[in-house]
N, C-alpha and C positions, 0 to 999 in steps of 0.2 A: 887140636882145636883150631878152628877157622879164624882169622884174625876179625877184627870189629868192619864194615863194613862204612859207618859213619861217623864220629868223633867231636863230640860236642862240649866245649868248654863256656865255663860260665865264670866271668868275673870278682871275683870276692874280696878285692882289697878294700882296704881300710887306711885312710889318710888322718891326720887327727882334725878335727874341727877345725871347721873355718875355710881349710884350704879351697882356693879359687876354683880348681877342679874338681873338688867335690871327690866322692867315692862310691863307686857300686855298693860297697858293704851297707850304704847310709841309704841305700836307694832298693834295699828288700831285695839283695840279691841273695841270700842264701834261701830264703822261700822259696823262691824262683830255683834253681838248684834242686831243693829239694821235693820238688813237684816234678821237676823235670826226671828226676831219679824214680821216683814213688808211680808216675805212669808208665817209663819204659817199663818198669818190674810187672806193672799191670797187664801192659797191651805184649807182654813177652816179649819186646825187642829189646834187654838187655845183654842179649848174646849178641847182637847183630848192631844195636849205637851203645855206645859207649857217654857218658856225659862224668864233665870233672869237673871241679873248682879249677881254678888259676888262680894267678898271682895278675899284674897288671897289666892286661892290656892296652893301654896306652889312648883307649878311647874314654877314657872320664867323663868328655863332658857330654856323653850318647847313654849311660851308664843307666841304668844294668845293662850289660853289652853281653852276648858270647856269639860264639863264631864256631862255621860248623866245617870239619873238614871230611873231604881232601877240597871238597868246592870251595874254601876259603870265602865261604859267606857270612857275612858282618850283620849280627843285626843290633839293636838298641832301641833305648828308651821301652824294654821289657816289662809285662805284668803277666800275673798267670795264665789270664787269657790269651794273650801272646804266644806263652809258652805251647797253649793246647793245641793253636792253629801251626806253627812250626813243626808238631811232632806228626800231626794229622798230613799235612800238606806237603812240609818238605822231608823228615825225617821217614815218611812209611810210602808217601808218591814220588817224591824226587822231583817236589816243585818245589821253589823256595818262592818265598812269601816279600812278595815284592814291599810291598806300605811299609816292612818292619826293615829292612836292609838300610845299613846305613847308606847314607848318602854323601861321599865325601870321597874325594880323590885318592885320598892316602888309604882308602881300603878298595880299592878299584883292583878288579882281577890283572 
């Protein structure tokens, strides 16, 4: 079996209320996730991207974040919409989706 082609993880932690940083979980990530799983299975490219939960990636306050590898592309502040134009655009053309890529040093290639 060929290994996965593109590897996309999706944020899911959960902080308890109140925290300054906030959480993905608190901000519709597991929708996001499961939309994201529920089309590749659609558009057949579940052999070919891969998409997981995670634990935290360290962008909180960009949240819902995931990040798609090997390109190491960062993106946040996700909605499903989001989600459809990343799978269309970067996940099946190998453009990624500039508007949605974070924007911040620490995720700089």
């Amino acid at each position: 079996m060929a290994r996965y082609e593109k590897h996309i993880f999706a944020c899911q932690n959960k902080r308890e209320a109140g925290h300054p940083r906030g959480c993905c979980a608190d901000k519709n990530s597991q929708q996001i996730l499961d939309y994201l799983k529920k089309r590749l299975k659609e558009l057949g490219l579940n052999s070919k991207v891969r998409a997981n939960n995670s634990g935290c990636l360290d962008a909180c306050e960009f949240g819902p974040v995931a990040v798609v590898y090997p390109e190491q592309i960062w993106y946040g502040h996700l909605s499903i919409e989001d989600v459809e134009e990343i799978i269309q655009s970067h996940l099946i053309n190998n453009l990624p989706v500039e508007r949605l890529m974070i924007k911040d040093k620490r995720f700089d290639q």
